[in-house]
C-alpha positions as CSV (number, residue, x, y, z in Angstrom):
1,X,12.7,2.5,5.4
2,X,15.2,2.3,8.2
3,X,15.3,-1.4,8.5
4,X,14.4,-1.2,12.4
5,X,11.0,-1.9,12.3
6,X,8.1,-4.5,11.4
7,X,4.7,-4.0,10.9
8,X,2.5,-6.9,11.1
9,X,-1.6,-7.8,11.0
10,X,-3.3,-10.7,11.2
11,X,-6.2,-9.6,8.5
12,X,-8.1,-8.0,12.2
13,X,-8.5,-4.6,12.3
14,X,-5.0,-4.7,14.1
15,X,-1.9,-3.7,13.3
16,X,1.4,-4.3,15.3
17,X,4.4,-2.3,15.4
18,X,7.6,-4.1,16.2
19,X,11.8,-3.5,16.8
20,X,13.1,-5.9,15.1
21,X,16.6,-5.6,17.0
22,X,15.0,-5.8,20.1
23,X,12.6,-8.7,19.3
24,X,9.6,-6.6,20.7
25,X,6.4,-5.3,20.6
26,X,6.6,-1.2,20.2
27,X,2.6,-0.9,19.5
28,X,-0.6,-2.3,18.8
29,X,-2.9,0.1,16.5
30,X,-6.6,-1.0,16.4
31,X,-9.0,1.4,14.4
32,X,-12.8,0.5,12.7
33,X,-11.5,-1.9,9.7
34,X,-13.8,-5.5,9.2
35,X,-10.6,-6.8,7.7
36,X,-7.0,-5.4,6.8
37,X,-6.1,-6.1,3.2
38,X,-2.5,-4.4,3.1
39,X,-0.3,-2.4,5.4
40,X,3.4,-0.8,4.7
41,X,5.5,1.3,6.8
42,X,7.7,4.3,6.3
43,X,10.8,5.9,8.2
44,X,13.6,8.1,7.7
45,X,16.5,6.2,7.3
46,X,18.2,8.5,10.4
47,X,15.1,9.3,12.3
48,X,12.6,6.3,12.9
49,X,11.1,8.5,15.4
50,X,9.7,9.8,12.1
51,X,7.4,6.5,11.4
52,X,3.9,6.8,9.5
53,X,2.2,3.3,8.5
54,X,-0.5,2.6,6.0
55,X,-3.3,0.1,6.2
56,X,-5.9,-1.0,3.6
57,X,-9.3,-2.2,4.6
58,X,-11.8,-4.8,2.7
59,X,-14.6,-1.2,2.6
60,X,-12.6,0.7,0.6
61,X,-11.0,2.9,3.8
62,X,-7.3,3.4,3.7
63,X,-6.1,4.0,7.7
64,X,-3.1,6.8,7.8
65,X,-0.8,6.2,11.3
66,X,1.6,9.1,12.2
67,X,4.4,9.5,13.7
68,X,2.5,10.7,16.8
69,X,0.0,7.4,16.8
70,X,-3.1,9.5,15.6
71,X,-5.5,7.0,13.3
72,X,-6.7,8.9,10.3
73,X,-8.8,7.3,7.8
74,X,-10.3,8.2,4.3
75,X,-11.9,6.5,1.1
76,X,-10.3,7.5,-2.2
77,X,-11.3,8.3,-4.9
78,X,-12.2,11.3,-3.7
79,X,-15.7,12.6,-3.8
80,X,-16.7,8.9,-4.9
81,X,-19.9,6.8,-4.3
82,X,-19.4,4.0,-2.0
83,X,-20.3,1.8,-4.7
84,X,-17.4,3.3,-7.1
85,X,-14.7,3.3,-3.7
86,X,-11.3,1.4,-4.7
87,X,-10.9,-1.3,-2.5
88,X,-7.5,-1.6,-2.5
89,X,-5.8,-5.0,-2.1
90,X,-2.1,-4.1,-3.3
91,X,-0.3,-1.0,-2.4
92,X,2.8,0.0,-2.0
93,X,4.6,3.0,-0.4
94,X,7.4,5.2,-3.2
95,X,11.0,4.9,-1.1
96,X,11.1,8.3,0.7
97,X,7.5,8.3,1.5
98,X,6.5,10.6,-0.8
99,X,3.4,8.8,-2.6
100,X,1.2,5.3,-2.0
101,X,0.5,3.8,-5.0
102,X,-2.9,1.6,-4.7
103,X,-4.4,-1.0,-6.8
104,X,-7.8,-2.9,-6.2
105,X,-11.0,-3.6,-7.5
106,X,-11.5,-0.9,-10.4
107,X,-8.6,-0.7,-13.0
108,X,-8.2,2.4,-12.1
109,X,-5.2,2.7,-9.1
110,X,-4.7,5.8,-7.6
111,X,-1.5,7.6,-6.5
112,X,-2.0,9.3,-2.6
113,X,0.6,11.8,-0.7
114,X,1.0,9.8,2.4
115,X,1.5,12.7,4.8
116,X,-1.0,15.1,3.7
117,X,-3.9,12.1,2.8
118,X,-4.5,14.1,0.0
119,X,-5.7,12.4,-3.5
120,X,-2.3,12.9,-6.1
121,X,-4.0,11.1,-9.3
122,X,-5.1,8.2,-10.9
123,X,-2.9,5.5,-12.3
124,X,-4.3,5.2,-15.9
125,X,-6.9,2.0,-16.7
126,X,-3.8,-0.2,-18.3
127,X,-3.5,-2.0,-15.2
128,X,-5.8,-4.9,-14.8
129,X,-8.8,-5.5,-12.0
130,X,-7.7,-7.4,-8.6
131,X,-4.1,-8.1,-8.0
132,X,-2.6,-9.5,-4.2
133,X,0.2,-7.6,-4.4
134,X,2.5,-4.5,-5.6
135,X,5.9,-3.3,-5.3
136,X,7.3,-0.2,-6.4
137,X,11.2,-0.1,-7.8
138,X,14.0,1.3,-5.2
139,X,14.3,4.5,-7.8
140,X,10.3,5.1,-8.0
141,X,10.3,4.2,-11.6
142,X,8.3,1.1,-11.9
143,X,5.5,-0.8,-9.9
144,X,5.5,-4.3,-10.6
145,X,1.6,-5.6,-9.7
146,X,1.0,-9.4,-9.5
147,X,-2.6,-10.9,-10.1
148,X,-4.2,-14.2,-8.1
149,X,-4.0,-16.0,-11.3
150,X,-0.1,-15.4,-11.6
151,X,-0.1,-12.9,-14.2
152,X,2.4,-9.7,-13.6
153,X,2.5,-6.6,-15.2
154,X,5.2,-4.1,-14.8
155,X,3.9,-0.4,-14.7
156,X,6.6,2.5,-15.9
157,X,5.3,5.1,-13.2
158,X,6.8,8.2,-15.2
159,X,5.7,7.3,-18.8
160,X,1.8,6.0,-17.0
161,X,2.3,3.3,-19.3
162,X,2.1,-0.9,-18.7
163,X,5.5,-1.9,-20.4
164,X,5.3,-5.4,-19.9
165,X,2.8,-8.0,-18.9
166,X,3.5,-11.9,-18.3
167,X,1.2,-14.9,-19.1
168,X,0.1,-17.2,-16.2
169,X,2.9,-18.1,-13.5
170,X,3.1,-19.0,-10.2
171,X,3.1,-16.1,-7.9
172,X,2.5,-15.3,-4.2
173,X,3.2,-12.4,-2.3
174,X,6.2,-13.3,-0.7
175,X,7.6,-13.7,-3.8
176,X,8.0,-9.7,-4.6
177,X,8.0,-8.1,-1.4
């Protein structure tokens, strides 16, 4: 993440793309979403020429932006019913790009490669069913998932174990991202 640029939404099925220096409006993305649930952004540090962004939808679709502006969208898991789609309302992108963790309505997450859209793995059923937000530690290592109720749980990425899990707090999502 270079810093240079914002992505915003207004829960539309529109996603805005701004410099941050500059105070202005790069892009507008529109694509066939009823409602955005999530969207994250990814650049090389030296190269935000190199930008892909990430938005989740309220049916299960997860919308893939390039660098080039091309919309691509997909349902995970893979080869799923609509009725067994994760409809993913926390996700988080690893720093580097490399993998999107999501989290949703099943307590099954799953782990996708950005850049290819291809299906990685599941995150194992210890996490619990419908958090608002997710963020994933600087050094991959640990996504820390918070829950409308204000429960967190803390999620050791490597191990695929939940490590710690608090009782009932106050939480919102600006408070971890």
């Amino acid at each position: 993440h270079s810093g240079e640029l914002l992505l915003s939404s207004h829960g539309d099925s529109e996603i805005l793309l701004w410099d941050i220096e500059k105070g202005r409006l790069i892009d507008t993305f529109t694509f066939d979403c009823e409602h955005v649930t999530n969207i994250d952004i990814y650049s090389d540090h030296n190269d935000i020429s190199s930008v892909h962004m990430v938005a989740s939808c309220a049916d299960s679709t997860i919308i893939f932006i390039d660098q080039d502006g091309k919309v691509f969208s997909k349902n995970y898991p893979p080869y799923s019913t609509p009725s067994e789609r994760l409809a993913t309302s926390a996700m988080s992108l690893s720093f580097g790009g490399q993998y999107l963790y999501c989290v949703g309505n099943d307590s099954d997450g799953v782990v996708i490669n950005p850049i290819s859209r291809e299906f990685v793995n599941y995150i194992p059923s210890t996490l619990e069913v419908d958090p608002i937000v997710s963020k994933l530690s600087q050094d991959n290592k640990y996504l820390l998932v918070g829950y409308s109720d204000g429960r967190l749980s803390a999620w050791n990425v490597e191990d695929k174990v939940v490590f710690y899990k608090s009782r009932t707090t106050q939480i919102s999502k600006s408070m971890i991202n």
